[in-house]
Backbone and ligand atoms as CSV (ligand in chain L), in Angstrom:
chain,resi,resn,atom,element,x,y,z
A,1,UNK,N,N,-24.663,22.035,-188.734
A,1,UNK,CA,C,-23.399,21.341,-188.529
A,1,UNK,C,C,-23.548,20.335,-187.383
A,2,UNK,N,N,-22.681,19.601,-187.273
A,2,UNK,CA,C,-22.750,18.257,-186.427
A,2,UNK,C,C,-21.736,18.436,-185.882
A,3,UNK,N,N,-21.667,19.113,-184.365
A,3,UNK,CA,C,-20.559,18.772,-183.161
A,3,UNK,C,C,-20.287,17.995,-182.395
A,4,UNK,N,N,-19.013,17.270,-182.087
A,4,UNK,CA,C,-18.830,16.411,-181.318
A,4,UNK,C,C,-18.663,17.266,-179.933
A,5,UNK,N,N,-19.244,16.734,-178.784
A,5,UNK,CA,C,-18.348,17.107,-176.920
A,5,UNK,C,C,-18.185,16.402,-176.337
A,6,UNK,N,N,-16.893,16.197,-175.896
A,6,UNK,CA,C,-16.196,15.009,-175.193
A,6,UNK,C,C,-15.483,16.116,-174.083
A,7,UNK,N,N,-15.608,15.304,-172.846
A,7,UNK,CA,C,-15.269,15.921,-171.802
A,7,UNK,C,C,-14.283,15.304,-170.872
A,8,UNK,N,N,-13.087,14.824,-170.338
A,8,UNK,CA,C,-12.844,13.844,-169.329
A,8,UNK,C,C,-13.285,15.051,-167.906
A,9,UNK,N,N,-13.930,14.034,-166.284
A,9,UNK,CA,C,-14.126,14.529,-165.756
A,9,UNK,C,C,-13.895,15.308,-165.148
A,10,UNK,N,N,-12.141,16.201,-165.340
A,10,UNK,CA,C,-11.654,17.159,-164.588
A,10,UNK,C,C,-12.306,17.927,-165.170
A,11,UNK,N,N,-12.566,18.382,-166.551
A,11,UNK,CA,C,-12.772,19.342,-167.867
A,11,UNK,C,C,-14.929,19.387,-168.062
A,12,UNK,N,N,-15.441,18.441,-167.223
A,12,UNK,CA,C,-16.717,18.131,-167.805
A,12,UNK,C,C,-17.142,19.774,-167.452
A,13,UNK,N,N,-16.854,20.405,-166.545
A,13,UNK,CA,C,-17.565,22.045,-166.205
A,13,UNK,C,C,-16.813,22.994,-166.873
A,14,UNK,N,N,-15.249,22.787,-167.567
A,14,UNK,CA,C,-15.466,23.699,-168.354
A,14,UNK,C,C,-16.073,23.373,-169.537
A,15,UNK,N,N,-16.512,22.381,-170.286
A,15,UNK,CA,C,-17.184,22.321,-171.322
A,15,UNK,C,C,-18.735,22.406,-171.089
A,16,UNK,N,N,-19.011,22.476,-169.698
A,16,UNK,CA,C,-20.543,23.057,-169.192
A,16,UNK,C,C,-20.609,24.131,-169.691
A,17,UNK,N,N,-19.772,24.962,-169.039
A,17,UNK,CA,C,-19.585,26.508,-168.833
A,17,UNK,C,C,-19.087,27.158,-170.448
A,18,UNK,N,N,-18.364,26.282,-171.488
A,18,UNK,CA,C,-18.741,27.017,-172.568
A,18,UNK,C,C,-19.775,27.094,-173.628
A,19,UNK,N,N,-20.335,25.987,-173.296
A,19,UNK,CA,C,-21.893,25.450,-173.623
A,19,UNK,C,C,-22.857,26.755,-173.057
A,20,UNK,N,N,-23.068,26.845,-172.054
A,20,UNK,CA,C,-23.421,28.202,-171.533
A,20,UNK,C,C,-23.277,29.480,-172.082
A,21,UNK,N,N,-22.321,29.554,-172.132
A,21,UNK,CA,C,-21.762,30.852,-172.432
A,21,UNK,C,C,-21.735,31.298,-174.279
A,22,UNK,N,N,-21.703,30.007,-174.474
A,22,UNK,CA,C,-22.420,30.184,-176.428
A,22,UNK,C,C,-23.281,29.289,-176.745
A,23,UNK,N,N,-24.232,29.489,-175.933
A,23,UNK,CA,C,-25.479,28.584,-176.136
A,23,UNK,C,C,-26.387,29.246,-177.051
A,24,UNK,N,N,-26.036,30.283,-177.821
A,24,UNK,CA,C,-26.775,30.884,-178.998
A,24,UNK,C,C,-26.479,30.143,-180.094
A,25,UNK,N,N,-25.025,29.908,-180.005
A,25,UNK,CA,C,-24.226,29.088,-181.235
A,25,UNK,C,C,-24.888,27.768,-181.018
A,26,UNK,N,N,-24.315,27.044,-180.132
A,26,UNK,CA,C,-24.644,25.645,-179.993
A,26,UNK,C,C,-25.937,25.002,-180.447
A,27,UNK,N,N,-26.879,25.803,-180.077
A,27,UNK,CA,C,-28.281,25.865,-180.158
A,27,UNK,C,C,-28.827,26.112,-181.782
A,28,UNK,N,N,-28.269,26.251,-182.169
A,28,UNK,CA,C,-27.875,26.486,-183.849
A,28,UNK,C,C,-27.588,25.227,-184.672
A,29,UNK,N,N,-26.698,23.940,-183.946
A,29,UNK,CA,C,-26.483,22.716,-184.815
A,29,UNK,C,C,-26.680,21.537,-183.778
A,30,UNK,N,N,-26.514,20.397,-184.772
A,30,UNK,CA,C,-26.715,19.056,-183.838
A,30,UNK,C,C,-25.447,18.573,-182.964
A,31,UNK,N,N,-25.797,18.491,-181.493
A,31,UNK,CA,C,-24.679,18.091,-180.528
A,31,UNK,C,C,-24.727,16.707,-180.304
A,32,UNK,N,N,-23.474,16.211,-180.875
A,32,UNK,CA,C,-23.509,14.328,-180.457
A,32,UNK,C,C,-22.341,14.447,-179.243
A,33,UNK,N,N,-22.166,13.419,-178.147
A,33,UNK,CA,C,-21.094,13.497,-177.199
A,33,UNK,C,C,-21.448,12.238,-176.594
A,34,UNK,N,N,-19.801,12.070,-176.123
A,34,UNK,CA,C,-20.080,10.298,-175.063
A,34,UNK,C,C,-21.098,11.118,-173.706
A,35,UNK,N,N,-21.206,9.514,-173.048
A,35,UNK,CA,C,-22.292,9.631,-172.419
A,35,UNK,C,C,-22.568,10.323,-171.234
A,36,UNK,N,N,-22.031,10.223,-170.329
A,36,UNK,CA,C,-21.632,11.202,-169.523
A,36,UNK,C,C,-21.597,12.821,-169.625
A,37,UNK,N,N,-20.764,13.004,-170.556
A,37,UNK,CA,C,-20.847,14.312,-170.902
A,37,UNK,C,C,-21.939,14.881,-171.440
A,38,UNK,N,N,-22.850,13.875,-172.098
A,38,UNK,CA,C,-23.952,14.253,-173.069
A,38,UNK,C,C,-24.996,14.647,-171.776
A,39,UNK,N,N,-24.819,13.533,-171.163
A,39,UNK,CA,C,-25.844,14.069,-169.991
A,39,UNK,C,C,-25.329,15.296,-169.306
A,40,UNK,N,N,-25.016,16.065,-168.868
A,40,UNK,CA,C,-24.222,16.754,-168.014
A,40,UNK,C,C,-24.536,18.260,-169.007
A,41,UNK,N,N,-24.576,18.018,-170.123
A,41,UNK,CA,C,-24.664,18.909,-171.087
A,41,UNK,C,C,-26.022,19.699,-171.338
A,42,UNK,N,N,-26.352,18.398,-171.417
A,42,UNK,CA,C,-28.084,18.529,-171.409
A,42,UNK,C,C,-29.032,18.970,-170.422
A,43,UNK,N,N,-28.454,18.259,-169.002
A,43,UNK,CA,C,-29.410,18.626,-167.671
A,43,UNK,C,C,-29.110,19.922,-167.750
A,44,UNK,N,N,-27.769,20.689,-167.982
A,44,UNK,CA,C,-27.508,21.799,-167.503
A,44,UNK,C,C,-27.629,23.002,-168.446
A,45,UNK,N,N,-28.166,22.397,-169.728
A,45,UNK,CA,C,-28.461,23.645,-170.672
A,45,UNK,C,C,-29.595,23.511,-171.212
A,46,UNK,N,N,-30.234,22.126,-171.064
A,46,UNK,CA,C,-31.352,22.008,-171.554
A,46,UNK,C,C,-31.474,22.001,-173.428
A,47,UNK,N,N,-30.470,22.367,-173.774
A,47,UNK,CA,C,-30.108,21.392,-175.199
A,47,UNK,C,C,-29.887,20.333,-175.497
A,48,UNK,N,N,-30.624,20.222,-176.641
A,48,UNK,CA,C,-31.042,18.461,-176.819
A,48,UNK,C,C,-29.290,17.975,-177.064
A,49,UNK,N,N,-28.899,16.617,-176.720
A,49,UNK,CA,C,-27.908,16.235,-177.654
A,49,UNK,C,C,-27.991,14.669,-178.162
A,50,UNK,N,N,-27.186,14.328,-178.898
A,50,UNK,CA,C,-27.065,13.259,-179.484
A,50,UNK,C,C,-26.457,12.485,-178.265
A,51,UNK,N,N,-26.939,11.612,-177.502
A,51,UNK,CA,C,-25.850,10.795,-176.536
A,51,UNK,C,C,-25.319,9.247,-176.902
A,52,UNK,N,N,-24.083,9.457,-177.126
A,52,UNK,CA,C,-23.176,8.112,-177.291
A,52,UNK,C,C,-22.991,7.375,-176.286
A,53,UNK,N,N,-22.606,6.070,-176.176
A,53,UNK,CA,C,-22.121,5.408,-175.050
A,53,UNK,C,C,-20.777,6.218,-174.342
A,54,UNK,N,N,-20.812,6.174,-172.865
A,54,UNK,CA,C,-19.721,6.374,-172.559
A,54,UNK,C,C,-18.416,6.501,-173.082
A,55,UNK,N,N,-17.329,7.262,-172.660
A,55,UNK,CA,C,-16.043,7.533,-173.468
A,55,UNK,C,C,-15.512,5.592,-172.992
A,56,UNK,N,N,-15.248,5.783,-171.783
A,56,UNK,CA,C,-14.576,4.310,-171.790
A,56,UNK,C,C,-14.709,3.121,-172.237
A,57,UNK,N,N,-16.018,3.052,-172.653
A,57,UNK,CA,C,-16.822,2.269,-173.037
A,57,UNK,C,C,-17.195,2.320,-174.346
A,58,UNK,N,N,-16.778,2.889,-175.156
A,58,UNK,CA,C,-16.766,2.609,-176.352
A,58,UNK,C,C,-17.523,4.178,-177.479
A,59,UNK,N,N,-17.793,4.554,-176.352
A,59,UNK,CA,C,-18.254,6.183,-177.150
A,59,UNK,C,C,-17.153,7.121,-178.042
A,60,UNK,N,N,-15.860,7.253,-177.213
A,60,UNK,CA,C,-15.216,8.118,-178.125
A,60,UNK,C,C,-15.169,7.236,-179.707
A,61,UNK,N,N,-15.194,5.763,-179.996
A,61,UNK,CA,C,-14.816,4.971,-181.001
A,61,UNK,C,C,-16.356,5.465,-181.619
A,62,UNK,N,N,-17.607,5.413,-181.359
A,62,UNK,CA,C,-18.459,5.766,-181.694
A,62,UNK,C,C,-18.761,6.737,-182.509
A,63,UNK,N,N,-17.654,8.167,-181.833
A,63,UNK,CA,C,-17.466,9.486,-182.608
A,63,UNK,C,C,-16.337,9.680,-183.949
A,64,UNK,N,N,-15.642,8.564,-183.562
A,64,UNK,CA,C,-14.605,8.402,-184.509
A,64,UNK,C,C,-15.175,7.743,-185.611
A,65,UNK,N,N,-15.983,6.701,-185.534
A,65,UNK,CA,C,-16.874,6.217,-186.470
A,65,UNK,C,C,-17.730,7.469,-187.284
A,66,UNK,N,N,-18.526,8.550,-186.716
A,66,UNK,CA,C,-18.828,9.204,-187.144
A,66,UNK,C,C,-18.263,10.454,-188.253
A,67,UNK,N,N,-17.022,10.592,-187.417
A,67,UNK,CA,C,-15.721,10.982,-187.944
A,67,UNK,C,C,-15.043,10.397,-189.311
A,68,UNK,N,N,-15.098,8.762,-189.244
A,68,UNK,CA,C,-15.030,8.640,-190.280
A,68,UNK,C,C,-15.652,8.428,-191.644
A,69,UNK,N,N,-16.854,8.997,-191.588
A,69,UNK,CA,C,-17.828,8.974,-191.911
A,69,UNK,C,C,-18.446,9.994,-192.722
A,70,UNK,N,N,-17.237,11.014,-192.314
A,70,UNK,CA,C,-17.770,12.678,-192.521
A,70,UNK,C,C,-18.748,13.054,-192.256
A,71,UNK,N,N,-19.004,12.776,-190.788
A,71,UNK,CA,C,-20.484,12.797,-190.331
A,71,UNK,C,C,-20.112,13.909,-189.524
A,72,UNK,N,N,-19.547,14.677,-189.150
A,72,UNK,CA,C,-18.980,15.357,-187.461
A,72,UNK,C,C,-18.203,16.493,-188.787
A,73,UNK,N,N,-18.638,17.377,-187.738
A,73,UNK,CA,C,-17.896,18.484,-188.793
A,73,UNK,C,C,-16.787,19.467,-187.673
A,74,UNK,N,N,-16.758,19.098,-186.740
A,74,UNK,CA,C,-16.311,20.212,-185.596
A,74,UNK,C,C,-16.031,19.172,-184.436
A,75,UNK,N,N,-15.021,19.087,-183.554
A,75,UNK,CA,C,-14.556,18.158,-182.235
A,75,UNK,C,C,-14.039,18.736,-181.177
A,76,UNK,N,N,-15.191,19.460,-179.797
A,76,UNK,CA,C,-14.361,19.859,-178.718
A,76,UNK,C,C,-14.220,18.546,-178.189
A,77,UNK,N,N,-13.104,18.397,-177.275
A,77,UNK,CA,C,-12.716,17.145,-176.778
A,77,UNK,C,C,-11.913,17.851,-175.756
A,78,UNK,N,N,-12.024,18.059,-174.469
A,78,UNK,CA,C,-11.418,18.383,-173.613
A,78,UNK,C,C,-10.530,17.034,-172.671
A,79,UNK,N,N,-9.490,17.302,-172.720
A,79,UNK,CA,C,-8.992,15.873,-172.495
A,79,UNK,C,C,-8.145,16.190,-170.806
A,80,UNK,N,N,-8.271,15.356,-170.213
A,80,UNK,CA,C,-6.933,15.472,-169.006
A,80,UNK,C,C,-5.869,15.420,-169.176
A,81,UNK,N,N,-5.084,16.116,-169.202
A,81,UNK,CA,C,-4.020,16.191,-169.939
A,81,UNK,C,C,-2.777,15.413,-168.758
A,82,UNK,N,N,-3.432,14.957,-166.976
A,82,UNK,CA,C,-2.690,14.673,-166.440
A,82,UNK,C,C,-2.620,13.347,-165.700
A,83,UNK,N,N,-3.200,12.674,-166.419
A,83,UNK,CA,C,-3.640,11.421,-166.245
A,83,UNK,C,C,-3.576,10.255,-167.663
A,84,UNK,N,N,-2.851,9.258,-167.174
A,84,UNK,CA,C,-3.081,7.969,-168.239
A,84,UNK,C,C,-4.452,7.359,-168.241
A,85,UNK,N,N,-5.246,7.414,-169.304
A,85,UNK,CA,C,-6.241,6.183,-169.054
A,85,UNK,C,C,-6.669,5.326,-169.760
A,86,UNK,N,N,-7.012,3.994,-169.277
A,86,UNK,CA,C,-7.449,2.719,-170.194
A,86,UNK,C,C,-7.702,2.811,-171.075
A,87,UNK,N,N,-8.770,3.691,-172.020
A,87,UNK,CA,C,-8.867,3.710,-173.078
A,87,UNK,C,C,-8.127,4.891,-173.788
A,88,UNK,N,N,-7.059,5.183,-173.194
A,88,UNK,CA,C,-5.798,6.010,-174.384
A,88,UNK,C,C,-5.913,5.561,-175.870
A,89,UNK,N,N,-6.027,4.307,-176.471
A,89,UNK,CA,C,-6.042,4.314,-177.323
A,89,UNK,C,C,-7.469,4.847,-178.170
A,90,UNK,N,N,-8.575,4.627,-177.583
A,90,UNK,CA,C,-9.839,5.347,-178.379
A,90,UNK,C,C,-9.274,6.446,-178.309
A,91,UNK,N,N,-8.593,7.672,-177.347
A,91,UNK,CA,C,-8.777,8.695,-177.754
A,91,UNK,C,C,-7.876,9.151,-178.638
A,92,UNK,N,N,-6.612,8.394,-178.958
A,92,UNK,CA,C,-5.761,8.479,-179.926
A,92,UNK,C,C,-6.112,8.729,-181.407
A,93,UNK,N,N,-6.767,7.567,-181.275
A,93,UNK,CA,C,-7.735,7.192,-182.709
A,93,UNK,C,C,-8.720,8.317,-183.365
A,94,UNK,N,N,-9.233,8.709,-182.306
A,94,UNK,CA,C,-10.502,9.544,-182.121
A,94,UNK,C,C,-9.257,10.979,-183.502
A,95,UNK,N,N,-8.460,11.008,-182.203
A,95,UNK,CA,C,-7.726,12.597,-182.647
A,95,UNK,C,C,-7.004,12.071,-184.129
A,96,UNK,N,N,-6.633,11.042,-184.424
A,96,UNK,CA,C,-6.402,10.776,-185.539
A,96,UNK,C,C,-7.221,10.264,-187.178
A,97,UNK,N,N,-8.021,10.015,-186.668
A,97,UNK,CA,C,-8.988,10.283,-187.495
A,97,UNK,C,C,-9.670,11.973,-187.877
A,98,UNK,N,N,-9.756,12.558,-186.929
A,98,UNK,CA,C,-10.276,13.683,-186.977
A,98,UNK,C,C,-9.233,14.043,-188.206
A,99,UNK,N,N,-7.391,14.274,-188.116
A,99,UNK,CA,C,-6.961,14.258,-188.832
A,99,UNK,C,C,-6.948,13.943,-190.345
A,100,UNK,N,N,-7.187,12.947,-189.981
A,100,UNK,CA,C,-7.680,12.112,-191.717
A,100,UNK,C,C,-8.981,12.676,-192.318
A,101,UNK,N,N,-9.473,13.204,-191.742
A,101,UNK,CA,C,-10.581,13.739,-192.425
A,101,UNK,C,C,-11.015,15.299,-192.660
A,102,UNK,N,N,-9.842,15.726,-191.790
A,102,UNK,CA,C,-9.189,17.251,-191.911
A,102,UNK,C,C,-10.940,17.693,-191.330
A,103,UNK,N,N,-10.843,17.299,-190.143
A,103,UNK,CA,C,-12.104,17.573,-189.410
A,103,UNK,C,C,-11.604,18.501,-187.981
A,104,UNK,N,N,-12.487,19.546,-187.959
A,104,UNK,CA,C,-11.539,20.812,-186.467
A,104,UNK,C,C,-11.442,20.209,-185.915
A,105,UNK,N,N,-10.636,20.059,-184.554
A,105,UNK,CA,C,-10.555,19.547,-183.464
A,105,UNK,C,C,-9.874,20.532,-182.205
A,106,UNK,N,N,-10.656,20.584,-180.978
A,106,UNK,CA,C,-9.987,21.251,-180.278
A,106,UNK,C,C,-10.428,20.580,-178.884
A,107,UNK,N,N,-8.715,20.613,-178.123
A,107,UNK,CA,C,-8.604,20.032,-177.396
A,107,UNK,C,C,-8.130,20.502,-175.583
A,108,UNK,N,N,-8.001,22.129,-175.827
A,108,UNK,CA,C,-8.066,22.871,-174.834
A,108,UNK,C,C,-9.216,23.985,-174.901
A,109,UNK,N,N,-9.589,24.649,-173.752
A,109,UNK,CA,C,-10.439,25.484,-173.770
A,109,UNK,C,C,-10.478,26.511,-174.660
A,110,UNK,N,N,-8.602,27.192,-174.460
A,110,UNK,CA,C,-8.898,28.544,-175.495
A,110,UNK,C,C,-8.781,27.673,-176.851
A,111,UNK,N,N,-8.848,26.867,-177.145
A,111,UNK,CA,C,-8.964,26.699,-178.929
A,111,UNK,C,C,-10.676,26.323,-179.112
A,112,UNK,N,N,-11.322,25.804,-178.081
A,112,UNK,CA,C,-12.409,25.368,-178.206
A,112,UNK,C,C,-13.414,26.553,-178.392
A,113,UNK,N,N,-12.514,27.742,-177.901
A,113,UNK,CA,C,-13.485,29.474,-177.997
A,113,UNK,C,C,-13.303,29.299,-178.840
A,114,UNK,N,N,-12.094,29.182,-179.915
A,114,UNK,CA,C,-11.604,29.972,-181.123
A,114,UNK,C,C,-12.528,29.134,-182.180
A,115,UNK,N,N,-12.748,28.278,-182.016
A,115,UNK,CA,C,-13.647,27.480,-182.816
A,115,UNK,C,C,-15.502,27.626,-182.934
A,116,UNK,N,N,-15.637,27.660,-181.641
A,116,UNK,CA,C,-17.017,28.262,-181.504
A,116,UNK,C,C,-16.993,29.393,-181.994
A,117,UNK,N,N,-16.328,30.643,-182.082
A,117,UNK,CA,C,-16.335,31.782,-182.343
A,117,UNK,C,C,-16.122,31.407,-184.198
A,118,UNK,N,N,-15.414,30.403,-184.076
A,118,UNK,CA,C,-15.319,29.951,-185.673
A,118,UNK,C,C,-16.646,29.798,-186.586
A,119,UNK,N,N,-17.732,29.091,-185.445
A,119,UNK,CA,C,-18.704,28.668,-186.008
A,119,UNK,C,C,-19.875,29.639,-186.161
A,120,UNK,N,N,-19.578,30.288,-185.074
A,120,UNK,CA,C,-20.393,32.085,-185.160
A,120,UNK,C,C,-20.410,32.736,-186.358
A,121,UNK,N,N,-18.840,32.737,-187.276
A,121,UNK,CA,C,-18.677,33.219,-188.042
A,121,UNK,C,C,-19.597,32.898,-189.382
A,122,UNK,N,N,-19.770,31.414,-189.182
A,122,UNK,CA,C,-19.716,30.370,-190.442
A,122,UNK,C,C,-18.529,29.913,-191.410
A,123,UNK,N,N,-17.513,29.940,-190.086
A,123,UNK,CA,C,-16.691,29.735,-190.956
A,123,UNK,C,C,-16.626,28.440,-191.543
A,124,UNK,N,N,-17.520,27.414,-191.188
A,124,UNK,CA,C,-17.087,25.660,-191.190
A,124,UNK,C,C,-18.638,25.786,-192.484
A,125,UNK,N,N,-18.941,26.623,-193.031
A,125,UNK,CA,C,-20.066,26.321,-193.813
A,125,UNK,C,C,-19.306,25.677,-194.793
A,126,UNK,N,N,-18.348,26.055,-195.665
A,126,UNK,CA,C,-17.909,25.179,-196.992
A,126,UNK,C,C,-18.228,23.582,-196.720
A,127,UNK,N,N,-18.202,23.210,-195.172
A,127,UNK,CA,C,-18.715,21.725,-195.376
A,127,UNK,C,C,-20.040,21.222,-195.548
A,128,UNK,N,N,-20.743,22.127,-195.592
A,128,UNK,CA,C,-22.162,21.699,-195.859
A,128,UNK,C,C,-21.926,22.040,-197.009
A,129,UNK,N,N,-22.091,22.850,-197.491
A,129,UNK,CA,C,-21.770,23.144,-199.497
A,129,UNK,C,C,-21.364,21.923,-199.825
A,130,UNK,N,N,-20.350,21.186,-199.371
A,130,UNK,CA,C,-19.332,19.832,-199.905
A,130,UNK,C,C,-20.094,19.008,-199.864
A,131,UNK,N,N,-20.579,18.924,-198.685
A,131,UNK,CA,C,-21.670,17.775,-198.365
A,131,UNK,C,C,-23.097,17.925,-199.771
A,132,UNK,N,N,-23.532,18.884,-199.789
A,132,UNK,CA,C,-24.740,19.257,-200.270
A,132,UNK,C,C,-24.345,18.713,-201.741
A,133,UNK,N,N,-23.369,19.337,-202.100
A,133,UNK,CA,C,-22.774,19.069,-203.740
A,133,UNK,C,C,-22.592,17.914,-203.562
A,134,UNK,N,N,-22.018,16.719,-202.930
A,134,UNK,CA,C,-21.678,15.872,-203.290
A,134,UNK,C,C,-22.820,14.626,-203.208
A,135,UNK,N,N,-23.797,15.274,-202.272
A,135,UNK,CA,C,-25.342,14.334,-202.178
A,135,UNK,C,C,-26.319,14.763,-203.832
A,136,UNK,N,N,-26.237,16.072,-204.204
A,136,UNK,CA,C,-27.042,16.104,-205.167
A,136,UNK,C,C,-26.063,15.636,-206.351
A,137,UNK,N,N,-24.584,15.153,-206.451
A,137,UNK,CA,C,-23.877,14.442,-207.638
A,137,UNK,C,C,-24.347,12.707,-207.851
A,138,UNK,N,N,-24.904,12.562,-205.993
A,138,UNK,CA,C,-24.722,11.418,-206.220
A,138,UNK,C,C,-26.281,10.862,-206.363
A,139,UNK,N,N,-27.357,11.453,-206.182
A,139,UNK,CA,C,-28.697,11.325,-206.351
A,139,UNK,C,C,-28.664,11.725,-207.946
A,140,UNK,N,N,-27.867,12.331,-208.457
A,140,UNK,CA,C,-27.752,12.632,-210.042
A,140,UNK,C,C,-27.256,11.776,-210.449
A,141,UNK,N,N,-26.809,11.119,-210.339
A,141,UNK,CA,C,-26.041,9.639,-210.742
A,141,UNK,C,C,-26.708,8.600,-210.555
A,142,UNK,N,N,-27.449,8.461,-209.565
A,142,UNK,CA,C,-28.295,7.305,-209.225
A,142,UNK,C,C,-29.637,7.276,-210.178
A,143,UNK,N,N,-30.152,9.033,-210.076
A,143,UNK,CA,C,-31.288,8.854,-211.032
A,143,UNK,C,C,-31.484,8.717,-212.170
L,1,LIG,O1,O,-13.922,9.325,-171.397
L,1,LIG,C1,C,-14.371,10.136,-172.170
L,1,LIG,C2,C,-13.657,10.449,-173.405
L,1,LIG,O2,O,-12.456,9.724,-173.564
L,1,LIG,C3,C,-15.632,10.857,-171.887
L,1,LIG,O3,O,-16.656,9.949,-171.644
L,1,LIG,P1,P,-17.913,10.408,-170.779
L,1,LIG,O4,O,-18.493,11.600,-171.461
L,1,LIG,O5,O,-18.847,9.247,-170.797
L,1,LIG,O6,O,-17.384,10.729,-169.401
């Protein structure tokens, strides 16, 4: 599976610290995240990740691209919940797309357990099945 981690900097250590703490899981699929966070992720767990440009800078649009893409199957996004910032609208987008593509998204800590614990389960496998079926319909079609 393909996870997104987006962190704003109040939130970047708790999304350290749950990286840590289910780094059995994590360690299991591909991690993409803006840039900052990607680094931060990485020095401190030593799991590889996918690193995007910065959130302000054009990374969260990056993930949303991916997002729309049905590329991203899962979205922690820990957000500040107490602060306005410049790019409000990427992260708008970001969470609305996720929508449109009926892609998880979690945006506080305890949902971000409930989701990892989601992925423990397998519960997000039907999207690889979808994916899988719909690559061998379309290589069947092509050939
Ligand atoms: O701002 C962000 C998301 O909106 C996060 O970006 P960084 O991971 O680069 O700090």
């Amino acid at each position: 599976m393909n996870i997104a981690l987006i962190a704003h900097d109040v939130k970047k250590e708790e999304l350290v610290n749950l990286v840590i703490a289910y780094r059995d899981v994590f360690s299991q699929h591909t991690l993409f995240a803006t840039g900052a966070t990607g680094y931060k992720i990485a020095e401190e767990t030593q799991l590889g990740v996918v690193r995007l440009r910065s959130g302000p800078l054009g990374g969260d649009q990056q993930i949303g691209a991916l997002v729309a893409q049905n590329e991203i199957d899962a979205v922690i996004f820990l957000r500040d919940p107490l602060v306005a910032l410049a790019h409000e609208p990427d992260v708008s987008a970001l969470l609305r797309l996720c929508d449109v593509q009926c892609v998880p998204v979690a945006t506080n800590l305890a949902t971000a357990e409930l989701l990892v614990k989601s992925l423990e389960r397998h519960d997000l496998a039907w999207r690889n099945i979808v994916h899988r079926y719909r690559l061998e319909r379309r290589s069947g079609t092509e050939g």
